[in-house]
N, C-alpha and C positions, 0 to 999 in steps of 0.2 A: 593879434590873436584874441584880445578879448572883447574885441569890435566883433569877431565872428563867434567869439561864444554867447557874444549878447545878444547878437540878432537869432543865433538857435535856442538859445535858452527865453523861450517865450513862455508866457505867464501860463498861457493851454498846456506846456511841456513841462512846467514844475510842478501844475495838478497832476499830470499824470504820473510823473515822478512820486509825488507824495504818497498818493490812491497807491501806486505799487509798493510802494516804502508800508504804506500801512498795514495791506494785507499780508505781508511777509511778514510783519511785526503780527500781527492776529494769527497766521497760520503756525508759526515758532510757538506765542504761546497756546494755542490749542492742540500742536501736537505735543508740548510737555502734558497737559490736562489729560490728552488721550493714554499719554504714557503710564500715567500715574492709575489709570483708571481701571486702566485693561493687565497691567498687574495685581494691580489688588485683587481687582477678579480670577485672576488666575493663581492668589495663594502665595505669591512672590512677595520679595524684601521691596515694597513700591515706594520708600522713601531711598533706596540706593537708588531706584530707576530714575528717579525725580532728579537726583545730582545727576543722573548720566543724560538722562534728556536734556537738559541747561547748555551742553554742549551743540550748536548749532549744527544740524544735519546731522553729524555724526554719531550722536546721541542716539536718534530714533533708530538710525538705520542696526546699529550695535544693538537697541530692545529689538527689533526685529528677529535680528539673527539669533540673541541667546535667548528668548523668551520661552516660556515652560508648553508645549505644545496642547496643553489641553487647560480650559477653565476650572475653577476649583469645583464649581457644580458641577459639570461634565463628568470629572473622575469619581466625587460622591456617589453621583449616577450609576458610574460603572461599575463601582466596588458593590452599591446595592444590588446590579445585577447579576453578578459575580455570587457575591453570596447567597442569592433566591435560585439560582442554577445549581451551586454546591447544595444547597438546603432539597432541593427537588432532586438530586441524583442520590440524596440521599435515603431516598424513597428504593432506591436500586441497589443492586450488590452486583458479586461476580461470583460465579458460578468456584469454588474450594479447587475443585478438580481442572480444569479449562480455561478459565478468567474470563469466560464469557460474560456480557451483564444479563444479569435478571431482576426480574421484579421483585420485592418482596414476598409476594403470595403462590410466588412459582415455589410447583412440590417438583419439577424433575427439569434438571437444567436440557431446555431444548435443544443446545447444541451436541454434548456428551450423555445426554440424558445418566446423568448423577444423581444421586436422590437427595433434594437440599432438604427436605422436610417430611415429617411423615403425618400422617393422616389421620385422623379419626375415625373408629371405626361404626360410631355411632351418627354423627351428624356430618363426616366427610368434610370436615375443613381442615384447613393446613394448621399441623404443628409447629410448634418450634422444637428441636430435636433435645432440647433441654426440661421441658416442661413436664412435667410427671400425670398432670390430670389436664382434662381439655377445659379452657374457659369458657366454653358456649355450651358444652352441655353436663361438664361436672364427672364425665365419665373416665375413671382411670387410664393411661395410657398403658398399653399393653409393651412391656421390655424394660418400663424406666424401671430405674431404681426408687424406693420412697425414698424420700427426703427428710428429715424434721424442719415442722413447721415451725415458722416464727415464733408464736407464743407458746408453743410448748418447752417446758420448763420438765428438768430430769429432776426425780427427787434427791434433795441433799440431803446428808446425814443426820444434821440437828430436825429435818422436819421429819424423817424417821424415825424417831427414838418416841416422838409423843405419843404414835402412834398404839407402839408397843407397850408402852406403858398404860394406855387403856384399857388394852385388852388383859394385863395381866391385874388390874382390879377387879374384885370380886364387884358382879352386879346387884345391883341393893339386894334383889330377891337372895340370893345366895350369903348376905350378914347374918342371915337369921332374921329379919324382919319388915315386915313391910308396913308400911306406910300409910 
């Protein structure tokens, strides 16, 4: 028997052997390297995958199967498109009455024709139905109610009183002499 392993086991068939021995030793560790790599990328625990890849075959085929479906740039991507789609539809409403969408600048919802906004009646641009005067041309809105404005301040009592106390001072002309 080892008369006939020695005649098959020839010096051409133990290079071949080896050649194969090696790439399987290079291909194990470059798929741990791949393992390690394409987690990280993907935002995973790549130091547990690292122990699980170490197991020979079973390792990768296990990161295969549980691996996180998307790269961690890919999702960033998505969440920023996501939010530039919410930021842009934010541009739009739905119609109070129908949930239609509308635009911002829609005064009558095209579907139920509702009235989202009322109009100017000076420069005919849309209102906000809240607004008391128009901001493009300063002209009162006809129905609101006024408002008070920010800086106005109601008189309070101590700044009344000074008031009246000047007037109830005789004006010099009125002491008896002038000046």
């Amino acid at each position: 028997m080892t008369e006939l392993l020695s005649q098959l086991w020839t010096p051409e068939l133990q290079a071949a052997f080896t050649v194969v021995v090696v790439l399987l030793v290079i291909l194990y560790v470059l798929s741990i390297v791949w393992v390690v790599r394409d987690a990280y990328l993907r935002g995973s625990y790549w130091y547990v995958w690292a122990v699980v890849a170490l197991i020979p075959l079973l390792g990768v085929i296990a990161y295969c199967l549980l691996r996180p479906p998307l790269l961690q740039i890919d999702r960033d991507e998505q969440e920023l498109e996501i939010a530039l789609k919410q930021r842009e539809l934010m541009k739009y409403g739905e119609c109070a009455n129908c949930g239609y969408p509308v635009e911002a600048d829609f005064v009558l919802c095209p579907n139920c024709h509702q009235r989202l906004k009322n109009l100017c009646g000076t420069c005919n641009h849309a209102l906000d139905p809240t607004w008391t005067v128009c901001p493009y041309c300063a002209t009162p809105v006809a129905g609101a109610a006024p408002r008070a404005r920010r800086g106005a301040r109601t008189p309070q009592p101590h700044q009344a009183a000074p008031q009246q106390t000047r007037q109830a001072r005789p004006a010099p002309s009125e002491r008896g002499g002038a000046q």
